[in-house]
C-alpha positions in Angstrom: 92.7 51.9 89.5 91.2 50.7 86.6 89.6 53.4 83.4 86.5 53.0 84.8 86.8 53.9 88.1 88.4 57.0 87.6 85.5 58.3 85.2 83.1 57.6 88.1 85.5 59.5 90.4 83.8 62.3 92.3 84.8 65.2 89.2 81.8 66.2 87.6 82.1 66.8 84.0 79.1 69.6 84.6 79.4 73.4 85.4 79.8 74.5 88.9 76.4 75.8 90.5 77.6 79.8 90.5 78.5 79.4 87.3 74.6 79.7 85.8 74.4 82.9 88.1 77.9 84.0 86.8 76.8 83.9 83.4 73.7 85.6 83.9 76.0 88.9 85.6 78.1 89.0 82.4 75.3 89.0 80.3 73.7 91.9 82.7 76.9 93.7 82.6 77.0 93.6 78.4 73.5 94.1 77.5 72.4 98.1 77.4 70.0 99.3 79.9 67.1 101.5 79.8 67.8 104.8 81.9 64.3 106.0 83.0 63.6 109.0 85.8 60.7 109.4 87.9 61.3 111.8 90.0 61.2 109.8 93.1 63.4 110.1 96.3 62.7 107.4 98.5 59.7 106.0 101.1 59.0 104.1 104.0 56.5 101.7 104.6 55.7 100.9 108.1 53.3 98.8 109.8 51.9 99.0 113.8 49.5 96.2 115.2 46.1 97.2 116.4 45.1 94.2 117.6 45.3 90.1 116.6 45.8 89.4 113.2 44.8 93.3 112.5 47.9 96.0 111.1 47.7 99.3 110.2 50.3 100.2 107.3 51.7 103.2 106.5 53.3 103.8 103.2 55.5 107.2 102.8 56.8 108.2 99.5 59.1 111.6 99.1 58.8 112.9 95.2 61.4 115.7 93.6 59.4 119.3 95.0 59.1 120.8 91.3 57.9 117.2 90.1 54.9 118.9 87.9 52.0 115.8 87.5 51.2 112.8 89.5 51.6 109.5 90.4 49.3 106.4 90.5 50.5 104.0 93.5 48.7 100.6 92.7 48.3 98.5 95.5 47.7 95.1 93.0 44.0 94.8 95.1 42.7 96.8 92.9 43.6 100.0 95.3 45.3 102.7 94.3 46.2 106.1 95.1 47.2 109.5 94.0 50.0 111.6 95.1 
């Protein structure tokens, strides 16, 4: 086998695919993070058809019970609610 067939063998002199994504967890792992609370639990959103194309959704939310303020859920229609 001649020089030049071995460097246009099947090894690829670039990176593995997972090892973009690998980098990008160490990186994660050594930056510092921003610790925020908000005082929320949990939810559910659920949906139910009424009819065709036509769906009712619900959305739940569950907030800490001596949470003292509010909360502005925004829809990103231009919506938004209050709890």
């Amino acid at each position: 086998m001649s020089s030049k067939e071995r460097s246009q063998g099947s090894a690829s002199s670039s990176p593995p695919r997972w090892a973009g994504l690998a980098l990008v967890l160490l990186l994660s792992l050594l930056l510092p993070g921003v610790a925020q609370a908000t005082h929320y639990y949990g939810g559910q959103i659920s949906w139910e058809r009424v009819s065709g194309s036509t769906v009712n959704i619900t959305l739940t939310t569950v907030w800490r019970s001596n949470f003292i303020g509010s909360a502005t859920i925004d829809f990103g229609d231009g919506n938004t609610a209050f709890s």
